[in-house]
C-alpha positions as CSV (number, residue, x, y, z in Angstrom):
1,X,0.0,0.0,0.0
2,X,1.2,3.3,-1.0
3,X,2.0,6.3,1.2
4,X,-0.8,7.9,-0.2
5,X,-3.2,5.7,0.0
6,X,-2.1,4.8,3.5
7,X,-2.8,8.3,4.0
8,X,-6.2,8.3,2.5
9,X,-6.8,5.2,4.8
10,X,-5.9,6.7,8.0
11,X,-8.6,10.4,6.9
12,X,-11.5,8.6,6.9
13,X,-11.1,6.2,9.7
14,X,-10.7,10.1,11.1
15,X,-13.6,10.7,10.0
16,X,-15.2,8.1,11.0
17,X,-14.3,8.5,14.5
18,X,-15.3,11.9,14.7
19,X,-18.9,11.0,13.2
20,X,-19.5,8.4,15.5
21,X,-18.2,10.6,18.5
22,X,-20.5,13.7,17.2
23,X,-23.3,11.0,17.1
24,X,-23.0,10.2,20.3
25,X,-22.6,13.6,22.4
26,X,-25.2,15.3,20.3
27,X,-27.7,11.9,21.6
28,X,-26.4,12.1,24.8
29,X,-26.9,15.8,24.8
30,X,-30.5,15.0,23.4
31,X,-31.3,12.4,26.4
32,X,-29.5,14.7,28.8
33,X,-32.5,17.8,27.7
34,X,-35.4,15.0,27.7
35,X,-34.7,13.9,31.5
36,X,-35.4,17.3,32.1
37,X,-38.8,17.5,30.3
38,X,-41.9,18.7,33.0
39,X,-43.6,15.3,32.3
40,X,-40.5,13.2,33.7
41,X,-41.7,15.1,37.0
42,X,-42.7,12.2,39.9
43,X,-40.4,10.2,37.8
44,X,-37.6,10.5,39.3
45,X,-35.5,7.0,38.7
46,X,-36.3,7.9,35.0
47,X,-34.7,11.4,35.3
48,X,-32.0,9.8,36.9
49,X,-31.6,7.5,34.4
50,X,-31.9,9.1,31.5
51,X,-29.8,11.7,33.3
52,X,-26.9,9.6,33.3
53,X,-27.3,7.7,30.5
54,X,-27.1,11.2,28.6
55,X,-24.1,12.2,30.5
56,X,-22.6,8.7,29.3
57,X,-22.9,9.1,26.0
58,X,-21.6,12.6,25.8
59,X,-18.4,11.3,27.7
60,X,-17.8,8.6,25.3
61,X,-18.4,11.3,22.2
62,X,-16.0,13.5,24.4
63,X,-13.4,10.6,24.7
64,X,-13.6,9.4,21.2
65,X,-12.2,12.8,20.2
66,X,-9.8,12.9,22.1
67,X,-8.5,9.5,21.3
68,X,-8.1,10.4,17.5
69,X,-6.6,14.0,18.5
70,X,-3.9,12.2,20.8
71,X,-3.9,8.9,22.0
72,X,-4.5,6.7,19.2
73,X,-1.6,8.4,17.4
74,X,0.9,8.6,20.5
75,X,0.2,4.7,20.2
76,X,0.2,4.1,16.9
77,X,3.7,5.8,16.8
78,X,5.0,3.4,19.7
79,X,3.5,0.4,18.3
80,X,4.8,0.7,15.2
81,X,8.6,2.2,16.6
82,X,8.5,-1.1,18.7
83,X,7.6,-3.5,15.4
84,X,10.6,-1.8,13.5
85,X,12.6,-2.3,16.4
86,X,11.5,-6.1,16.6
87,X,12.1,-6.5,13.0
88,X,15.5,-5.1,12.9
89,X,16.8,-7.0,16.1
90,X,15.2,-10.7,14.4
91,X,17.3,-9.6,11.4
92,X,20.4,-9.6,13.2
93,X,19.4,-13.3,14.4
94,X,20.3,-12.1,18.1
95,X,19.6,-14.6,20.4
96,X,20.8,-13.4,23.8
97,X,22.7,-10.4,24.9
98,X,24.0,-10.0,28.6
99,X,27.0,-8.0,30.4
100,X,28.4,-11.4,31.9
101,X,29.7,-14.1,29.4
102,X,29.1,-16.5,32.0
103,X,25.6,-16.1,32.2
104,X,25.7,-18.1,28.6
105,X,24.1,-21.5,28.0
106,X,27.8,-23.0,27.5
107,X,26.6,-26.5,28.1
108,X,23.8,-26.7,25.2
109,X,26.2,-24.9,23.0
110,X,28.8,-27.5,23.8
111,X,26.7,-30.6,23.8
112,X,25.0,-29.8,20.5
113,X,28.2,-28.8,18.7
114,X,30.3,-30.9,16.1
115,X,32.4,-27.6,15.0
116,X,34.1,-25.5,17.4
117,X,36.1,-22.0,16.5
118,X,37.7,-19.9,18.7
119,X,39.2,-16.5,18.4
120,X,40.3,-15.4,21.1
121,X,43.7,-13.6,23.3
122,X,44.2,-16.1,25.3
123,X,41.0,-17.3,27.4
124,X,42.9,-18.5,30.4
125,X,39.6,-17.7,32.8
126,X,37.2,-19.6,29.6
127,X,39.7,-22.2,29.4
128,X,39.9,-23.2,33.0
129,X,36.1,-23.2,33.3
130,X,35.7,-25.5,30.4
131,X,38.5,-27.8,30.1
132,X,37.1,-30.7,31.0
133,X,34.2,-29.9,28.5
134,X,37.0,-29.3,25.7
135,X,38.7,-33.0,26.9
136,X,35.5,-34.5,26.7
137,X,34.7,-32.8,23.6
138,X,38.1,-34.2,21.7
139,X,37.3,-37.4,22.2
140,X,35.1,-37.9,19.5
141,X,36.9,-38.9,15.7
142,X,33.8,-36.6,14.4
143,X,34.5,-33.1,16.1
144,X,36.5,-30.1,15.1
145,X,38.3,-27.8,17.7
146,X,40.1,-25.0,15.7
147,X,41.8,-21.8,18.2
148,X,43.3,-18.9,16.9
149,X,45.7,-16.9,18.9
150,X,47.6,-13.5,18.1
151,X,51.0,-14.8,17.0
152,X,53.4,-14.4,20.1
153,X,56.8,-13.7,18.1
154,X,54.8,-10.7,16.5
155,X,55.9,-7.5,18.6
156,X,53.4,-5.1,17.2
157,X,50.7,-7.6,18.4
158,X,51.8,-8.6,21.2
159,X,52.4,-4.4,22.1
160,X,49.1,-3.5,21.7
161,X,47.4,-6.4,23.9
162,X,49.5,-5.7,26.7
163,X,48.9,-2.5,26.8
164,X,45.2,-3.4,26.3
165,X,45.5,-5.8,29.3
166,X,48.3,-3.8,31.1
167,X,50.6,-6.2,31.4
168,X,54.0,-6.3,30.3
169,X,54.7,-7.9,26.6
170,X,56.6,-10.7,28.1
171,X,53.7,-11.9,30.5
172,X,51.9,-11.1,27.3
173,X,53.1,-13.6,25.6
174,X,53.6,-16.1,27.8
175,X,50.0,-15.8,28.7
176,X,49.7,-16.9,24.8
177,X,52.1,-19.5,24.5
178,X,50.4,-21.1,27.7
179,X,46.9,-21.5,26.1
180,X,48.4,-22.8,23.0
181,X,50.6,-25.4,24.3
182,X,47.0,-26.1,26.5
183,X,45.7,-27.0,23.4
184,X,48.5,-28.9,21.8
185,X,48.3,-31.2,24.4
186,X,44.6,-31.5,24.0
187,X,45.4,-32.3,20.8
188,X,48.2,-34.9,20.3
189,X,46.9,-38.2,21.0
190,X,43.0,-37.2,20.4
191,X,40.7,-38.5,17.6
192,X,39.2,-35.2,17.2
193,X,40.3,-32.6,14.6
194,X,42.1,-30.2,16.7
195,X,44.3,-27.6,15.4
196,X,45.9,-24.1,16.9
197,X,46.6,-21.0,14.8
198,X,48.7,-18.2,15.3
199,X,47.6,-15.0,14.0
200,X,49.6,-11.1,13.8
201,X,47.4,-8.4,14.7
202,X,45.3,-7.6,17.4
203,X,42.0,-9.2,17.8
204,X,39.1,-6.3,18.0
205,X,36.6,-8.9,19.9
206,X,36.4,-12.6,20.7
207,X,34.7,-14.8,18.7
208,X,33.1,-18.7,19.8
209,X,31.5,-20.9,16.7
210,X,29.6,-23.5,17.4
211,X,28.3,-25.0,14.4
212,X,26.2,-22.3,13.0
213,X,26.2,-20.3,16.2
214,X,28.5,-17.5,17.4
215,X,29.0,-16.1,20.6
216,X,30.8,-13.0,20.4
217,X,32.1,-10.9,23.4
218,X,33.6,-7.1,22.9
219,X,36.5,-6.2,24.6
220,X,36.9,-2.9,26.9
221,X,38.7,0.0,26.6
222,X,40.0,0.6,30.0
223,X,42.3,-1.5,31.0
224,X,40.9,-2.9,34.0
225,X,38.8,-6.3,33.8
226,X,35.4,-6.8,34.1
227,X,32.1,-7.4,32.7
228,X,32.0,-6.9,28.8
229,X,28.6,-7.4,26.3
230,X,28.5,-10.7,25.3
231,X,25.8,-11.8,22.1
232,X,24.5,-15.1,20.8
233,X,23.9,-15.2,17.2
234,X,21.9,-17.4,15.0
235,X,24.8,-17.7,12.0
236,X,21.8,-17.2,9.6
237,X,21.0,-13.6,10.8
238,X,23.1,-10.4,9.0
239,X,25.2,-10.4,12.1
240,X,25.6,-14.0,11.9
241,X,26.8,-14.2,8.5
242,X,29.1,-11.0,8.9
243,X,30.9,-13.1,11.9
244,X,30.7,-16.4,9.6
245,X,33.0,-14.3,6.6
246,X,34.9,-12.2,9.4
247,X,35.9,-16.0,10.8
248,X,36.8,-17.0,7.5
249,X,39.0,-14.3,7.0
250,X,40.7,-14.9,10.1
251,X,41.4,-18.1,9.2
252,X,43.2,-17.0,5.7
253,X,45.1,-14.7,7.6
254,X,46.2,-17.5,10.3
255,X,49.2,-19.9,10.3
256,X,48.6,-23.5,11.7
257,X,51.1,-24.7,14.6
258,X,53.1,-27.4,14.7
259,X,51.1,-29.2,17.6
260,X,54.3,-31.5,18.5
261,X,56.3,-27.6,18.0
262,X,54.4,-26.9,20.7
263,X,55.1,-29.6,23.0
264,X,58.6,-29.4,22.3
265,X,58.9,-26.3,22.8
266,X,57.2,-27.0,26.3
267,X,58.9,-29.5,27.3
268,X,62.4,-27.7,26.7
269,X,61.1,-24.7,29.0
């Protein structure tokens, strides 16, 4: 329907309104003068009545106005402010949005998952909360465990994020080189697909697929650490698919460890 005719629509349901609420004052009006007639007198549970039922009528003809002047249009307004708002938010296939990342349904996403991504710093706090999820989760010859890291020997990177984390760029990246050994352990000697990236630059969020799902959590500017707006993300909303190429691109940009590098290289410290 065009704006016009929209228009056209919304004048004589005006119209209406204000017919119907003329109708009825000018009758109420009309009852209102008849209970006042001389031969009502003696009558006076008719006058009463008719009294009240005039004064009724004129209220509702009174009301009706003022609906159409004010009300319905205030509500129309919100109504239709909240719809867009509705529609835009189910186009972005947002599931859940909190300030705590904890407060995330980490077992169903987990449980249901055959394909697991992570972008991420280093996750030491995720990492300890779910590791014997992850150990659980690489047991199976059918699941995929793929974690990106920033690269460790890139001193640009690893510059920014402690200054991000305000820490010192060796703690930096031993904080890095931790969580990927972690993981190379995890992987030698599982049946599950489990591989660890390395990656220069600084990641600008942290990013958890799970199949078709991503969980993303945004990072703070102040250096301190705390709680952080964390989203769930159907992958077949426009946010979904944007994290679905931005992982892909992350990927292309990535280099694949050596997991027995890794253990080496732990063993020897």
């Amino acid at each position: 329907m065009s704006k016009k005719s929209r228009t056209l629509t919304e004048r004589l349901v005006s119209y209406q309104v204000w017919v119907w609420s003329t109708l009825l004052a000018f009758i109420g009006a009309a009852v209102m003068f008849v209970s006042n007639l001389p031969w009502l007198d003696g009558h006076e549970a008719w006058r009463t009545t008719f009294n009240q039922l005039g004064a009724i009528f004129v209220t509702t003809g009174g009301l009706g106005v003022l609906w159409d002047i004010r009300a319905k249009r205030a509500f129309m307004d919100e109504v239709i402010q909240k719809a867009r708002l509705s529609s835009e938010v189910d186009s972005t296939g947002l599931d859940r949005a909190t300030m705590d990342w904890m407060d995330v349904p980490w077992s169903n996403l987990f449980s249901r998952a055959k394909r697991i991504e992570v972008f991420i710093a280093y996750g030491r706090s995720w990492r300890t909360r779910h590791w014997e999820t992850l150990k659980e989760f690489a047991t199976h010859d059918n699941h995929t465990l793929w974690m990106y890291f920033p690269d460790p020997e890139d001193e640009p990177t690893m510059h920014v994020l402690a200054q991000r984390y305000d820490y010192s760029v060796e703690k930096m990246k031993s904080h890095v080189r931790d969580a990927a050994q972690a993981f190379s352990r995890l992987g030698n000697g599982s049946v599950a697909d489990v591989r660890v990236y390395y990656r220069a630059g600084d990641p600008t969020f942290t990013c958890y697929r799970f199949d078709d799902t991503y969980l993303i959590t945004l990072y703070s500017h102040g250096r301190e650490h705390g709680r952080v707006p964390t989203m769930l993300f159907d992958g077949k909303g426009s946010f979904g698919e944007f994290f679905k190429r931005d992982l892909e691109a992350i990927r292309e940009q990535s280099t694949p460890v050596s997991l027995e590098e890794l253990a080496q290289k732990e063993a020897g410290n």
